[in-house]
N, C-alpha and C positions, 0 to 999 in steps of 0.2 A: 544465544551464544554469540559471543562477540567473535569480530575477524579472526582471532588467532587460539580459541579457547579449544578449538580443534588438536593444536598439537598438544597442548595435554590430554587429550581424551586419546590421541593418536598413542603417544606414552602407555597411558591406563590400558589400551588396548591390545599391546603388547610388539608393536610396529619396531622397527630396528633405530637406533640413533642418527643413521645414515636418508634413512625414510623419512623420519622427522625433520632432516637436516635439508632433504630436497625439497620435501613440503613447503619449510618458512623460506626457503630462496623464493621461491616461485608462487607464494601465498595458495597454494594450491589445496584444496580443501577433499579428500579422496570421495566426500560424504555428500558431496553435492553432485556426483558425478556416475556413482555407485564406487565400486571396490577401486583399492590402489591398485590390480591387479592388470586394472583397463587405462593406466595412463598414458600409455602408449598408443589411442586411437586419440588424445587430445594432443601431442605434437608431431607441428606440421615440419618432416622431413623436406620438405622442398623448399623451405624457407633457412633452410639451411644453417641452422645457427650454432649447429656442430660438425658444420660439414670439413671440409679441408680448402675453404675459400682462402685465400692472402689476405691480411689485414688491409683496409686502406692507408694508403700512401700519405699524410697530408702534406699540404704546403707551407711554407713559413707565415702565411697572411690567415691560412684558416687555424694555424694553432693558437696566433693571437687574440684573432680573432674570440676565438673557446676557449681564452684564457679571459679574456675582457667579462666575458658570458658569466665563467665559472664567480670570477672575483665579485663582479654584482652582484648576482645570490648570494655569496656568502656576507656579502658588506649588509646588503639588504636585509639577510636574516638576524643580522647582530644588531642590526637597527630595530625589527619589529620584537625580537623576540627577548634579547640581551643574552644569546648566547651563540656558542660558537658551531658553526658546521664543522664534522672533525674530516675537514677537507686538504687540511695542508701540504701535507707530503704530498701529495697528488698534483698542489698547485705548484708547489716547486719542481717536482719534475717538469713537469707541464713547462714550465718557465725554460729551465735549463734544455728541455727540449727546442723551444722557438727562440730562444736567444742562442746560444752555444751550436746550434746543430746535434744534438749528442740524438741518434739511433736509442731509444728505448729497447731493452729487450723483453719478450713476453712477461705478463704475468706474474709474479710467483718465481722469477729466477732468481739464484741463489748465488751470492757471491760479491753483484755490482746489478746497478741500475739500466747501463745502459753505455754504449760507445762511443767514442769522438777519435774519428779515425784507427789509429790502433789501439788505442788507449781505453782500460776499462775505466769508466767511471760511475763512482758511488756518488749521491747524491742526498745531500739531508738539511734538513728546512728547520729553519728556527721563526716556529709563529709566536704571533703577536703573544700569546700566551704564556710564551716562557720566559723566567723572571730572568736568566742569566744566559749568556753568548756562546754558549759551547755547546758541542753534538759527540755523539759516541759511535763510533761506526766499530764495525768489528774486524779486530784484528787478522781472523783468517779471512775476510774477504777477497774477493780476485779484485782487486781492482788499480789501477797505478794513478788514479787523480780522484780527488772527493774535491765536489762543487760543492756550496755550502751558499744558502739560501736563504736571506733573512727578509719575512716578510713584516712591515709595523703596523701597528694599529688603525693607520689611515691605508692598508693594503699596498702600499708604497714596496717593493721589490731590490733588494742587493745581494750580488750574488760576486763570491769570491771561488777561483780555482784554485786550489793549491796542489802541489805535488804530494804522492804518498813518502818520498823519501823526505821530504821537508817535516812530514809529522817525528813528534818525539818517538824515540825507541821505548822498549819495553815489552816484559813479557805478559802483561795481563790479559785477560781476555778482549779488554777493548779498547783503541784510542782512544785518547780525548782531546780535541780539536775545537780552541779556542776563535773567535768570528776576528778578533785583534791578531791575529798569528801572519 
C-alpha cells in the first residue's frame, strides 16, 4: 500500500469526507495505529497547536529574511524541476507585509487581506506565470486599498498601491485592475 492508498480504503470503508479530509492533512493512517476512534491519544495537547496561544509577532528583518528563504526554494525548485511551486500569493503578501507594514489578518478572512493603519487592504500577485498585467479582486470585498504585486521570472518584486476609489466603477461581480493603471 503506498503512503496515501489508505484514504481510499478509508472511502471504501465508509469513514465521513471530513475523516478523510483530516486523515490527508495530517497523513495520518488510522490503520497503523488501530481504530480512528483512538486519535485522540496520538495528539499532544500541550504542545498546543490548537491552543489559544497569540501568533508570533515578527519583525521587519525576520520577514525578509523568510521571504529571501521562501524565494530560493521556489527559484531553486523551477531550476531542478522546470516547474512552478504554486507559492505566489503567499509570496506577495509576504512582500507587502515586510515592505508596506500592512498587519495580515488570520487565515481564511474574508473581505481583504490585511491592514495598513486604518485601511483595509486586498492584496494580489501577478507571477511570473501570467501572460497579461491585470488581477480581479472582488467587488464586494471590505477593503479601501489593493497592493498589487508583480513578481518576474528572475523573482525580481514590484508592488503598486492603488486606492479602491481610483479603480473603474461597475456593477459586475469583480474589478479588473490593470498593473499600468
Amino acid at each position: 500500500m503506498s503512503d496515501w492508498d489508505f484514504l481510499h480504503d478509508m472511502h471504501n470503508e465508509g469513514y465521513s469526507p471530513e475523516q478523510i479530509a483530516d486523515a490527508a492533512a495530517c497523513g495520518y493512517n488510522p490503520w497503523e495505529h488501530g481504530s480512528w476512534d483512538n486519535i485522540e491519544e496520538f495528539v499532544d495537547d500541550e504542545g498546543g497547536w490548537d491552543s489559544d496561544n497569540e501568533p508570533k509577532n515578527p519583525t521587519t528583518l525576520e520577514l525578509w529574511e523568510l521571504l529571501d528563504e521562501l524565494v530560493e526554494t521556489a527559484r531553486n525548485y523551477v531550476e531542478v524541476t522546470g516547474r512552478h511551486l504554486p507559492i505566489y500569493g503567499e509570496l506577495g503578501e509576504l512582500y507587502g507585509e515586510a515592505r508596506y507594514g500592512i498587519k495580515r489578518h488570520k487565515p481564511f478572512t474574508q473581505g481583504s487581506d490585511g491592514k495598513l493603519g486604518n485601511d483595509f487592504v486586498e492584496i494580489k500577485t501577478i507571477s511570473p506565470l501570467k501572460t497579461d498585467s491585470t488581477v480581479l479582486v472582488k467587488r464586494a470585498g471590505n477593503f479601501s486599498k489593493l497592493l498589487i504585486v508583480k513578481i518576474s521570472e528572475d523573482f525580481e518584486f514590484k508592488a503598486k498601491m492603488l486606492d479602491r476609489k481610483s479603480l473603474r466603477k461597475g456593477s459586475g461581480k469583480h474589478i479588473k485592475a490593470k498593473w499600468s493603471e
